[in-house]
Short mmCIF file of the C-alpha atoms (twelve columns), coordinates in Angstrom:
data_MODEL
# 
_entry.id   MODEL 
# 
loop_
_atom_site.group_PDB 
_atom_site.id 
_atom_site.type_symbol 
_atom_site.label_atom_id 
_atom_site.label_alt_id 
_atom_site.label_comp_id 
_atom_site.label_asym_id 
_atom_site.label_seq_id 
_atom_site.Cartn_x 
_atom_site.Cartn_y 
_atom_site.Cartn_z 
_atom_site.pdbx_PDB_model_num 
ATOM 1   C CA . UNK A 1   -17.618 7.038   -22.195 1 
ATOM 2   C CA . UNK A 2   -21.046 7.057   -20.511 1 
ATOM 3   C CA . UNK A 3   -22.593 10.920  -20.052 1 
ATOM 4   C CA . UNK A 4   -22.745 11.898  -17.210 1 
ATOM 5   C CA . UNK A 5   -26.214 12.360  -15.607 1 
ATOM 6   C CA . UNK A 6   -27.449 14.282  -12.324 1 
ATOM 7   C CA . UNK A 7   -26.996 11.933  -9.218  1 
ATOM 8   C CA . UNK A 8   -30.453 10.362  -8.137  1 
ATOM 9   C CA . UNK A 9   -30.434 9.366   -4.227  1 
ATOM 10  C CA . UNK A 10  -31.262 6.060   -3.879  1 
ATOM 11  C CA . UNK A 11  -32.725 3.866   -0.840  1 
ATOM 12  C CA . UNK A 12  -29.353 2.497   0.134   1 
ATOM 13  C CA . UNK A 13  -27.758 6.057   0.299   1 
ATOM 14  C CA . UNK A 14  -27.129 5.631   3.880   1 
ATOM 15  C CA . UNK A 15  -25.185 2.513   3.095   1 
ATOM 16  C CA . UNK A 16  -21.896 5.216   2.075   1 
ATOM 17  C CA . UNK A 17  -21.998 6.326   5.555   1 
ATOM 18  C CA . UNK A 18  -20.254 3.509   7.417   1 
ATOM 19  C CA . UNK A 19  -17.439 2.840   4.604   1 
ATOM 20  C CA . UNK A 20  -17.096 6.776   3.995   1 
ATOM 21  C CA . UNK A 21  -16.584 6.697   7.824   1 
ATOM 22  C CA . UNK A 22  -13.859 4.392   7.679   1 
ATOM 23  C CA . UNK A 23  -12.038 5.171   4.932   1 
ATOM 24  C CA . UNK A 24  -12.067 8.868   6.505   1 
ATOM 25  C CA . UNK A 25  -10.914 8.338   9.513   1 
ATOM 26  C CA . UNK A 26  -7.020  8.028   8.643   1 
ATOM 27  C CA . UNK A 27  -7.295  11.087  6.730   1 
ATOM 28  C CA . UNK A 28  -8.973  13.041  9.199   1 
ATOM 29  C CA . UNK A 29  -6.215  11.965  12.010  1 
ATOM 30  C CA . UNK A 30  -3.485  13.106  9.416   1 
ATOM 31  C CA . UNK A 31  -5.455  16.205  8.831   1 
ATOM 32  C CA . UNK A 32  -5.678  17.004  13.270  1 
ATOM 33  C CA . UNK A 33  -1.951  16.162  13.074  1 
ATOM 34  C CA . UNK A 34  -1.096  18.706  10.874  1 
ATOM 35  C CA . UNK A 35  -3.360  21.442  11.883  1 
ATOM 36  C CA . UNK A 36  -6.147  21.466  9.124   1 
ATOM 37  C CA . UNK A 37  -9.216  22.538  11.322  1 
ATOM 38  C CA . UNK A 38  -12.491 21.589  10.145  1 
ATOM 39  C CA . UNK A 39  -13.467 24.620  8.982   1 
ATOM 40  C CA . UNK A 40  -10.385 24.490  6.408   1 
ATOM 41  C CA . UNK A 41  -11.512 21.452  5.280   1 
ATOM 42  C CA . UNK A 42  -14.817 22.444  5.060   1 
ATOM 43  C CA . UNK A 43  -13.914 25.556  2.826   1 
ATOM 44  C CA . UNK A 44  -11.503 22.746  0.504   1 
ATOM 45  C CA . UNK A 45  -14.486 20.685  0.423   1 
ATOM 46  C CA . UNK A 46  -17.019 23.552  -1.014  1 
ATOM 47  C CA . UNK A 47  -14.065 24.254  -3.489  1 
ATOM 48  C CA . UNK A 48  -14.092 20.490  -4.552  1 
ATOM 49  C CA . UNK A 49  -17.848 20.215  -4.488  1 
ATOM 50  C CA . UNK A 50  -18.648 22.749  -6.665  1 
ATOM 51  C CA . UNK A 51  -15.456 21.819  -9.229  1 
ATOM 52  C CA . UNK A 52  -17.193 18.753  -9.861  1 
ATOM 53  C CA . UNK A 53  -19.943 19.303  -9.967  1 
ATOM 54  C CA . UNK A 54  -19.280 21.958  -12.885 1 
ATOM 55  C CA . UNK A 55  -16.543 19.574  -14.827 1 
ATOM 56  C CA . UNK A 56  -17.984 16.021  -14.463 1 
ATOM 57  C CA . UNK A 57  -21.805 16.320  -14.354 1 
ATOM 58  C CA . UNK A 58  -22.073 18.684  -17.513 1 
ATOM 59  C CA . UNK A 59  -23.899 17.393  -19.741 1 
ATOM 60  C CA . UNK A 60  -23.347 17.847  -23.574 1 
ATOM 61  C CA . UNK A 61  -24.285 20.437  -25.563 1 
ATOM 62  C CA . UNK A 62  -25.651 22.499  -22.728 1 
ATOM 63  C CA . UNK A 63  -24.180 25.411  -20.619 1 
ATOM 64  C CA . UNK A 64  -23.743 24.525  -17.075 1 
ATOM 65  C CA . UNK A 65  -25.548 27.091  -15.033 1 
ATOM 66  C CA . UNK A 66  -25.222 28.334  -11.215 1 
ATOM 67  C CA . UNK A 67  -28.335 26.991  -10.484 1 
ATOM 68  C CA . UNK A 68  -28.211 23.616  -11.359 1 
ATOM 69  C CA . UNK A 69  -24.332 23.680  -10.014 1 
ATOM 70  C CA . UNK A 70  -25.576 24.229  -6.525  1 
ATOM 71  C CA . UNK A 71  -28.735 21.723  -6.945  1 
ATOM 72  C CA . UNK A 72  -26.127 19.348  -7.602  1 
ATOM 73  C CA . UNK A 73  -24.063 20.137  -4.500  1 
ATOM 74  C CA . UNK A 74  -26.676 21.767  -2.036  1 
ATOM 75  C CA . UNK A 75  -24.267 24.960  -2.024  1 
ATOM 76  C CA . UNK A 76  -25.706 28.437  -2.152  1 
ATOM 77  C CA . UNK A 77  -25.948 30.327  -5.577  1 
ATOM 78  C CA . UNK A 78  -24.037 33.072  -4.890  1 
ATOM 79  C CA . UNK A 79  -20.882 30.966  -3.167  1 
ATOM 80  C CA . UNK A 80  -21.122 28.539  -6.413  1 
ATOM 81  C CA . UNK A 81  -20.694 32.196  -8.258  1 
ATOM 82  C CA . UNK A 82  -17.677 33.022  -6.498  1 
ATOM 83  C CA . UNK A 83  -16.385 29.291  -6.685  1 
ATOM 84  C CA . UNK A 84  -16.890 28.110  -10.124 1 
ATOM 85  C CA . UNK A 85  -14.370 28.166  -12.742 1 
ATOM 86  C CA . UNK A 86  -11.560 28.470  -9.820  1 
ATOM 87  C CA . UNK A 87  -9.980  24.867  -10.754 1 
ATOM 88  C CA . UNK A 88  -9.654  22.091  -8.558  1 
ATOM 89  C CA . UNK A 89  -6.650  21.859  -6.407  1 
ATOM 90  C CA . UNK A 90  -3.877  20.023  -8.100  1 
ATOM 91  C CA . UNK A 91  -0.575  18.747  -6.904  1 
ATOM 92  C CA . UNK A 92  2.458   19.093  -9.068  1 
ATOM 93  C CA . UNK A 93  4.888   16.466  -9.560  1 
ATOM 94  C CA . UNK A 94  8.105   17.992  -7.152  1 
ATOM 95  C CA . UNK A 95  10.788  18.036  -9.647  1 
ATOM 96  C CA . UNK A 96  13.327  15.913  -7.748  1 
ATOM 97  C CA . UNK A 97  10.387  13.271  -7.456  1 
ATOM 98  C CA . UNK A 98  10.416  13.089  -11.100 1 
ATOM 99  C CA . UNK A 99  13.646  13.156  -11.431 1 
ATOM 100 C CA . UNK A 100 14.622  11.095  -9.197  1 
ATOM 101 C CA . UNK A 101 11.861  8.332   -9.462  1 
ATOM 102 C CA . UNK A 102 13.140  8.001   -13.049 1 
ATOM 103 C CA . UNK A 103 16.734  7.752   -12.382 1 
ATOM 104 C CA . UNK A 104 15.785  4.946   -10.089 1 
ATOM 105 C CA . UNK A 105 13.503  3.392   -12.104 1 
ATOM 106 C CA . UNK A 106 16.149  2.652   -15.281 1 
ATOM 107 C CA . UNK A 107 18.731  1.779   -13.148 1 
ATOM 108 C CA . UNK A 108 16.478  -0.867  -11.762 1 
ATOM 109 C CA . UNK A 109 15.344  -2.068  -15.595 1 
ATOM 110 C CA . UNK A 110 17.930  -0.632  -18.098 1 
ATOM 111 C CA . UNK A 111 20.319  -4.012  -19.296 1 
ATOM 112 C CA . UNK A 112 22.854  -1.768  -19.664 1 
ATOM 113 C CA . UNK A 113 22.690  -1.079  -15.328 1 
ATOM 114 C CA . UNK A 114 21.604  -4.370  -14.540 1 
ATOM 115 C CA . UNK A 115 23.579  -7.869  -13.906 1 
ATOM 116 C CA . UNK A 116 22.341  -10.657 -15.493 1 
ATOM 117 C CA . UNK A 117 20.015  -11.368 -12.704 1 
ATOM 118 C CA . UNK A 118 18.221  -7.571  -12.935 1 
ATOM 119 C CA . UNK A 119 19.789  -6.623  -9.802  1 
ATOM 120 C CA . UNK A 120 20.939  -3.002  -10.018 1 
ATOM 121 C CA . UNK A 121 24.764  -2.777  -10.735 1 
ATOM 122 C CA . UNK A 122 27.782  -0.775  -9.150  1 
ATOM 123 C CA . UNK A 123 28.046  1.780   -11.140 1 
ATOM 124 C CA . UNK A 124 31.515  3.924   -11.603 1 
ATOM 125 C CA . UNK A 125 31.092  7.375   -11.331 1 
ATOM 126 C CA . UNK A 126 32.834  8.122   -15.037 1 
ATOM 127 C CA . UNK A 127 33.414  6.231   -17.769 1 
ATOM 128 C CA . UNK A 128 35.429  5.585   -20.883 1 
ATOM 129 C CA . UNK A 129 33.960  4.826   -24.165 1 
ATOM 130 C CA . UNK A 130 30.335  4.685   -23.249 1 
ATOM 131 C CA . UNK A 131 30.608  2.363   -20.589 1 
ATOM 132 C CA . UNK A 132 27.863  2.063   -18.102 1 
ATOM 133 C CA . UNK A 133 28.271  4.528   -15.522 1 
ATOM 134 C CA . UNK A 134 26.502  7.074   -12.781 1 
ATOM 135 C CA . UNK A 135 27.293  9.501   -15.353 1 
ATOM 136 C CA . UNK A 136 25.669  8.136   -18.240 1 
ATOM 137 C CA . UNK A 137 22.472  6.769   -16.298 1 
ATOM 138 C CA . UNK A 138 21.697  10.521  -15.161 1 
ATOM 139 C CA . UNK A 139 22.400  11.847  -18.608 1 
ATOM 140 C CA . UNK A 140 20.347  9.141   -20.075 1 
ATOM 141 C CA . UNK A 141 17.064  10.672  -18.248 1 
ATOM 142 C CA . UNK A 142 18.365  13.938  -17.797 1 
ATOM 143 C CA . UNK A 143 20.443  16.860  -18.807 1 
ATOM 144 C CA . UNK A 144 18.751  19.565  -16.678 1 
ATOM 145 C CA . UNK A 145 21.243  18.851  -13.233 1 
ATOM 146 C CA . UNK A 146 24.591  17.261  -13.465 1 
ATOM 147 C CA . UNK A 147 25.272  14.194  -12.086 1 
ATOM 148 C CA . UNK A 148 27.338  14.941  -9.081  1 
ATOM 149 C CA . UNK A 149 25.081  17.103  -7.558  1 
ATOM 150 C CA . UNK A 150 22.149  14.154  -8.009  1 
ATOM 151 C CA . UNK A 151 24.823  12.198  -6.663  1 
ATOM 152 C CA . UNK A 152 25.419  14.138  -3.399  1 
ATOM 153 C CA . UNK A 153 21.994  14.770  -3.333  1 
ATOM 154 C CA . UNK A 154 21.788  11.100  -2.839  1 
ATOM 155 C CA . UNK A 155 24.793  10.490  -1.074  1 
ATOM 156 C CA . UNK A 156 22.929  13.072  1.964   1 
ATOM 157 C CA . UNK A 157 20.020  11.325  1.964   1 
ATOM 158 C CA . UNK A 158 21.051  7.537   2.022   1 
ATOM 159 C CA . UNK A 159 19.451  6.629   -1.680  1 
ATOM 160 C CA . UNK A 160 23.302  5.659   -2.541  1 
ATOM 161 C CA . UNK A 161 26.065  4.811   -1.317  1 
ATOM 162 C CA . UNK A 162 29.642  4.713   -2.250  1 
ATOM 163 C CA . UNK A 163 31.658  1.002   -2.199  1 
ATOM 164 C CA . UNK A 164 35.858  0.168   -1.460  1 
ATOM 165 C CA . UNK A 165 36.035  0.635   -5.277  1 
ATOM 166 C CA . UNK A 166 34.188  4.574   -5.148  1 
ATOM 167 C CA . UNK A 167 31.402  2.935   -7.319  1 
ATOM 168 C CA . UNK A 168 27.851  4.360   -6.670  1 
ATOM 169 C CA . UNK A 169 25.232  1.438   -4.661  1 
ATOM 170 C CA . UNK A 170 21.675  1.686   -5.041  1 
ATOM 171 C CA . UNK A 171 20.695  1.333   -1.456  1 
ATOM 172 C CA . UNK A 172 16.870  1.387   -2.180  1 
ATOM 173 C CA . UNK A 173 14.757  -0.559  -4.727  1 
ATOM 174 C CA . UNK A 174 12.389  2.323   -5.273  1 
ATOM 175 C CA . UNK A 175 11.990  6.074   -4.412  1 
ATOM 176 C CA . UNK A 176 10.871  6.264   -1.116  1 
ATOM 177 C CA . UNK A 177 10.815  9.644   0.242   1 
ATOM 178 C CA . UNK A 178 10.294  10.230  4.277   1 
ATOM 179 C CA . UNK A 179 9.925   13.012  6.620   1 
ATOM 180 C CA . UNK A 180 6.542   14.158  5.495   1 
ATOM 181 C CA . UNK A 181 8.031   16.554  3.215   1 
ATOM 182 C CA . UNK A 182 6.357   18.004  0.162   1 
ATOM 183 C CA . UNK A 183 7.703   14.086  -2.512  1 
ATOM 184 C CA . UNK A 184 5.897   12.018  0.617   1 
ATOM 185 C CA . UNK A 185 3.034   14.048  0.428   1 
ATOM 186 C CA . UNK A 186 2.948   14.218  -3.254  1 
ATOM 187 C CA . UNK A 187 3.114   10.454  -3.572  1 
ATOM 188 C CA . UNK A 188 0.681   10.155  -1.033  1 
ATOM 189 C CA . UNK A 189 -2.190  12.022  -2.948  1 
ATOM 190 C CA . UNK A 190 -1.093  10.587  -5.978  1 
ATOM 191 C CA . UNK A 191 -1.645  6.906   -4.959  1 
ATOM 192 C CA . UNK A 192 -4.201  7.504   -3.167  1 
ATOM 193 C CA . UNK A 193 -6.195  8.682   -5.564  1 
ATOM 194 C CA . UNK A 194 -5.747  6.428   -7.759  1 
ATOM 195 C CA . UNK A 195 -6.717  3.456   -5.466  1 
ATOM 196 C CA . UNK A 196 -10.049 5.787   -4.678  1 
ATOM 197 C CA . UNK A 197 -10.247 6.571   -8.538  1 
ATOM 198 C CA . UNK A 198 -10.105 2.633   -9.504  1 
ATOM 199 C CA . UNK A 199 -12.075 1.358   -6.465  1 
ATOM 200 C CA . UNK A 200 -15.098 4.512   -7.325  1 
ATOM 201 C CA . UNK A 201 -14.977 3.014   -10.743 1 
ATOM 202 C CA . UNK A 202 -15.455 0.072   -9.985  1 
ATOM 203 C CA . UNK A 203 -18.629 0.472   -7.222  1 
ATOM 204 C CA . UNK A 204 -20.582 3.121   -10.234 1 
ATOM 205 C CA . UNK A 205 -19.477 1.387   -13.405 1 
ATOM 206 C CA . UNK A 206 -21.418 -1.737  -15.022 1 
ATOM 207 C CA . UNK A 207 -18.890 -3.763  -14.023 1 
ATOM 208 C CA . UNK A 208 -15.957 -3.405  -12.047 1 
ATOM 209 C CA . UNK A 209 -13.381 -1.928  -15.024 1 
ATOM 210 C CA . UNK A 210 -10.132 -1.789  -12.767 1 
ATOM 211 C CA . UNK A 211 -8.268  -4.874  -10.678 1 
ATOM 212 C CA . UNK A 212 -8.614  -4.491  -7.098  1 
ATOM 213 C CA . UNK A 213 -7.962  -7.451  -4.926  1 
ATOM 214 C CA . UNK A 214 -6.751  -8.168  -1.370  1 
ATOM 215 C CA . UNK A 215 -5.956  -10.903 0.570   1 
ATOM 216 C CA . UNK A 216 -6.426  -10.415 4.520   1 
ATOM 217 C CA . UNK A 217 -6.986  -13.034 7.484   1 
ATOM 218 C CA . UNK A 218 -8.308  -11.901 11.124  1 
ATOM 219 C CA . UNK A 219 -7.560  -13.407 14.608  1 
ATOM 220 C CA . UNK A 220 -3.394  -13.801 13.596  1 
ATOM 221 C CA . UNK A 221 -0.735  -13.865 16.643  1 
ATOM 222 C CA . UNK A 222 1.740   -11.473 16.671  1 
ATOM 223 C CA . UNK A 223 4.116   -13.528 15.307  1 
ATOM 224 C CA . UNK A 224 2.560   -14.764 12.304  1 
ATOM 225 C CA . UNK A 225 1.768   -11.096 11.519  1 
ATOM 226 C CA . UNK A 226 4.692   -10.186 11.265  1 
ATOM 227 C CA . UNK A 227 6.077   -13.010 8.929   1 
ATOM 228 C CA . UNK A 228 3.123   -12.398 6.983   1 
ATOM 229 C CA . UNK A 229 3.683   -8.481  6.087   1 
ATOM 230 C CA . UNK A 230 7.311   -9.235  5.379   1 
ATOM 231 C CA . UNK A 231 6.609   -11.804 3.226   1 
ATOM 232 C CA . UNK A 232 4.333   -9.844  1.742   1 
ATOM 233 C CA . UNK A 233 7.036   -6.974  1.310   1 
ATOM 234 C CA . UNK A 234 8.922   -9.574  -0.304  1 
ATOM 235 C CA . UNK A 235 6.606   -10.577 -2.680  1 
ATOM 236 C CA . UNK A 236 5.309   -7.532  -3.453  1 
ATOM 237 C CA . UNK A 237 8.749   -5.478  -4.319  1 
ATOM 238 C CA . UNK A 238 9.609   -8.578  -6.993  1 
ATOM 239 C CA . UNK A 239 6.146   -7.433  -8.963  1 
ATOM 240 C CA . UNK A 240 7.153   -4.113  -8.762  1 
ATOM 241 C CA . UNK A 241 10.197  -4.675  -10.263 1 
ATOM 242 C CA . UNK A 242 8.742   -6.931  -12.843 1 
ATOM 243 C CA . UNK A 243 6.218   -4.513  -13.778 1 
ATOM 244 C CA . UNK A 244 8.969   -1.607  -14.227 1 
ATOM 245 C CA . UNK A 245 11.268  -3.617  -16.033 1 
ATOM 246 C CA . UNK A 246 8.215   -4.695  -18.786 1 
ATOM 247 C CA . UNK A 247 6.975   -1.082  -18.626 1 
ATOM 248 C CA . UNK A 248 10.576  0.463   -19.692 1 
ATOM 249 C CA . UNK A 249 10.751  -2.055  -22.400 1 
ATOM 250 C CA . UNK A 250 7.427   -1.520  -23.602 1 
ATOM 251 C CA . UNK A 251 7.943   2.434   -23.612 1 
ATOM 252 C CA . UNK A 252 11.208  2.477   -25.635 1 
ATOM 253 C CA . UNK A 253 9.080   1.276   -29.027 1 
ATOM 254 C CA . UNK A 254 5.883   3.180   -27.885 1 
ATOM 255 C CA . UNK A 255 4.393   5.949   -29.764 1 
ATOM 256 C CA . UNK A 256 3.464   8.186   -27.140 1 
ATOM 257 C CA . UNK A 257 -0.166  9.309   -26.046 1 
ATOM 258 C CA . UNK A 258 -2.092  10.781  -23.242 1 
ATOM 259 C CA . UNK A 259 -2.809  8.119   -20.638 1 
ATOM 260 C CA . UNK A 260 -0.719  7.458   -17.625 1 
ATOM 261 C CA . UNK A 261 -0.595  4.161   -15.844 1 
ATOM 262 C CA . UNK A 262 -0.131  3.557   -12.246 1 
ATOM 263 C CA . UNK A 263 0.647   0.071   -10.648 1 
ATOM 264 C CA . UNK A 264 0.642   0.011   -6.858  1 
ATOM 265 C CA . UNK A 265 0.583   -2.254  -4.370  1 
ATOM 266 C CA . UNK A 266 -0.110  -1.785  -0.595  1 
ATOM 267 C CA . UNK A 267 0.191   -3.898  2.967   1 
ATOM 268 C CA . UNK A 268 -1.092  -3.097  6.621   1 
ATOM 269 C CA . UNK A 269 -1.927  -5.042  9.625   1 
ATOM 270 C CA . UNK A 270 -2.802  -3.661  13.485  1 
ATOM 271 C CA . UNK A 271 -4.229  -4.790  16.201  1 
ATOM 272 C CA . UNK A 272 -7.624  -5.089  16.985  1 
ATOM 273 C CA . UNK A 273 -9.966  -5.683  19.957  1 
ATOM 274 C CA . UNK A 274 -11.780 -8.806  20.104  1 
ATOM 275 C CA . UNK A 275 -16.060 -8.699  19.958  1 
ATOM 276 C CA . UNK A 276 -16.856 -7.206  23.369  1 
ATOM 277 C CA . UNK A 277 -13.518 -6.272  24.590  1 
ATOM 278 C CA . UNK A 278 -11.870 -2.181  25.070  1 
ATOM 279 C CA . UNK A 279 -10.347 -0.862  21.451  1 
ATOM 280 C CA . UNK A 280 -6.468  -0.834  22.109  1 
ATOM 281 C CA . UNK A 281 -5.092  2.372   22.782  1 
ATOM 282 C CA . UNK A 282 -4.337  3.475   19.248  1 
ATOM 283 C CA . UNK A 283 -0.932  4.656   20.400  1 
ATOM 284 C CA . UNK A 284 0.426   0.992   20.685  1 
ATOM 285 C CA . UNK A 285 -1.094  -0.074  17.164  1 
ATOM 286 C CA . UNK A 286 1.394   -1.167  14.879  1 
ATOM 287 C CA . UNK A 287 0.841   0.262   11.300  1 
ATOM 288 C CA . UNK A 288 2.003   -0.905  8.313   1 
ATOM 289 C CA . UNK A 289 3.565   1.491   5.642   1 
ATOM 290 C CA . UNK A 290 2.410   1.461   1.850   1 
ATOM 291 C CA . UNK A 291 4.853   0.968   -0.594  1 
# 
């Protein structure tokens, strides 16, 4: 890994401004939505700023000092005082996200809860003998909650389903939490993130290290919009599945380390105003949704 050195401004500085802008603006709509003023952000910002600055421009074998912490970030001495050592702000994994995500995620790649196609199967509730049931797949990633209260807890929120023969569906291929509770906004800065984190890499590194790749087209009729994001769906929920079922495999004969690995895939289309003509009201935009 490269040291890290202090950041030089450079004649195309101003060139940030525009995509920063952009990639902003979503945030900042989310953020007026839910009643973060600017001022709150402002004060999460300074927080962020100066927990950086102290963490990932330190350079080796020297103590990082107040002063150079807020030459770094342009933030007073004294509020880099108060600031520093404070932590950035961190997100933990919900436990039913884990939990549940997991679950999920062998059911969709275990043989033992998949047909010969990899299609999740029915499962029974109970089994005899070791059979492949509800039971066994909870127990098999968990033994802190019994399995009929995950199951209820599923049953409520329409993750499963019961069949004629009382065997336990899988009504969704993935997790996908809604309501804008505290799993939604967990995955949300999670994946995010991580798109930032690969595409940041990418734009300071050498070379771009990560894959980042999109395909888009302009100028498309309603219609063929449409088709195109659920085709798109389509094709990108079979990689997802591929990926999980070669990433469970792989895990059950790996050692075990400290990385983590992230795989994501995302789609959105709206409509936009032609050169010259009014922006549509924003209201009758039709947004996509990120896997």
């Amino acid at each position: 890994m490269s040291e890290p050195t202090d950041p030089v401004p450079s004649a195309d500085g101003s060139a940030l401004h525009g995509p920063v802008a952009r990639l902003l603006r979503p945030l900042v709509r989310l953020l007026v939505q839910r009643g973060i003023t600017f001022p709150a952000l402002t004060n999460l910002l300074r927080e962020l700023y100066v927990n950086v600055a102290e963490y990932d421009f330190a350079l080796p074998g020297k103590e990082q000092t107040d002063s150079r912490v807020s030459l770094l970030t342009g933030i007073h001495r004294k509020e880099v005082r108060r600031l520093r050592g404070a932590g950035a702000p961190v997100s933990p994994v919900p436990a039913t996200v884990s939990r549940t995500s997991r679950i999920i995620a062998r059911w969709l790649a275990a043989p033992d809860f998949t047909d010969p196609a990899g299609r999740p199967l029915p499962l029974p509730r109970t089994a005899e003998g070791g059979a492949p049931s509800f039971e066994s797949l909870v127990a098999s990633v968990t033994k802190d909650v019994r399995p009929r209260a995950v199951l209820d807890e599923w049953l409520d929120r329409g993750v499963a389903a019961l069949d004629e023969a009382g065997r336990v569906q899988l009504l969704e291929a993935a997790y996908l939490p809604r309501g804008g509770g505290e799993p939604q906004l967990y995955y949300f800065g999670r994946n995010l993130h991580d798109h930032l984190a690969a595409a940041v890499e990418n734009v300071v590194g050498p070379s771009p290290r990560f894959f980042e790749r999109a395909v888009h087209y302009d100028g498309l009729s309603d219609g063929l919009a449409a088709r195109l994001e659920e085709r798109a769906r389509e094709i990108a929920m079979e990689a997802l599945k591929q990926a999980n079922a070669e990433a469970h495999t792989a895990c059950a004969e790996d050692a075990g380390g400290r990385h983590r690995w992230n795989f994501g895939i995302y789609i959105y289309r709206e409509a936009v105003a032609p050169p010259g003509a009014e922006t549509p009201d924003p209201a009758q935009v039709e947004r996509g949704r990120t896997p």
